[in-house]
C-alpha positions in Angstrom: 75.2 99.5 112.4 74.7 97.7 109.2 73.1 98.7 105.7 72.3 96.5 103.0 72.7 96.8 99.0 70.4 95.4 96.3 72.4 93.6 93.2 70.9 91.9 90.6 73.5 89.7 90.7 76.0 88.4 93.4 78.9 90.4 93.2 81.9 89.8 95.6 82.4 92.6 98.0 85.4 93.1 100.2 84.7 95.4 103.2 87.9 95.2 104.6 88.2 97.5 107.5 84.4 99.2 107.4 83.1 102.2 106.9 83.5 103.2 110.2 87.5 102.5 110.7 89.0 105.7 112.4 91.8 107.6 110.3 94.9 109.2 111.7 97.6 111.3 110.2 101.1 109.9 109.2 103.4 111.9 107.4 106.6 110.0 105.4 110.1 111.8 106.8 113.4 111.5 106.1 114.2 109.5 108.8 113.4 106.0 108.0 112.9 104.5 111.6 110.6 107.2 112.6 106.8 105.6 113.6 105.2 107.3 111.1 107.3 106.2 108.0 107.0 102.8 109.0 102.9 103.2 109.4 103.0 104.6 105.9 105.1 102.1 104.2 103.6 99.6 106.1 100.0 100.6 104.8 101.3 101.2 101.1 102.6 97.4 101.6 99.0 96.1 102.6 96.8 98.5 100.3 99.2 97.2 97.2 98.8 93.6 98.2 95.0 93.9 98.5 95.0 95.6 95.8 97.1 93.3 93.0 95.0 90.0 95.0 91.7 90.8 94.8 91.4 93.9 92.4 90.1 94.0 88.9 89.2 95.8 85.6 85.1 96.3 85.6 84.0 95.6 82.5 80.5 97.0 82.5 
């Protein structure tokens, strides 16, 4: 399924996983080398990249 948005302009929009992408719970432990750790830090490493790349201040 798709949707569409009208801008008056032609903003850049990064979609990067969709609205649709499933979610599962991951919980941060004390042991380092458990799965879920990793997941987490692994997804704080991505989010903060994306984030400091493409993200900025709206000035509107």
């Amino acid at each position: 399924m798709s949707s569409q948005l009208a801008f008056q302009s032609n903003p850049a929009i990064y979609d990067l996983m969709g609205k649709d992408v499933p979610l599962f719970h991951y919980a941060v432990t004390d042991d380092d080398a458990s799965h879920g750790t990793q997941f987490v830090e692994a997804s704080r490493q991505w989010f903060d990249s994306v984030w400091s790349t493409i993200a900025y201040r709206y000035e509107g």
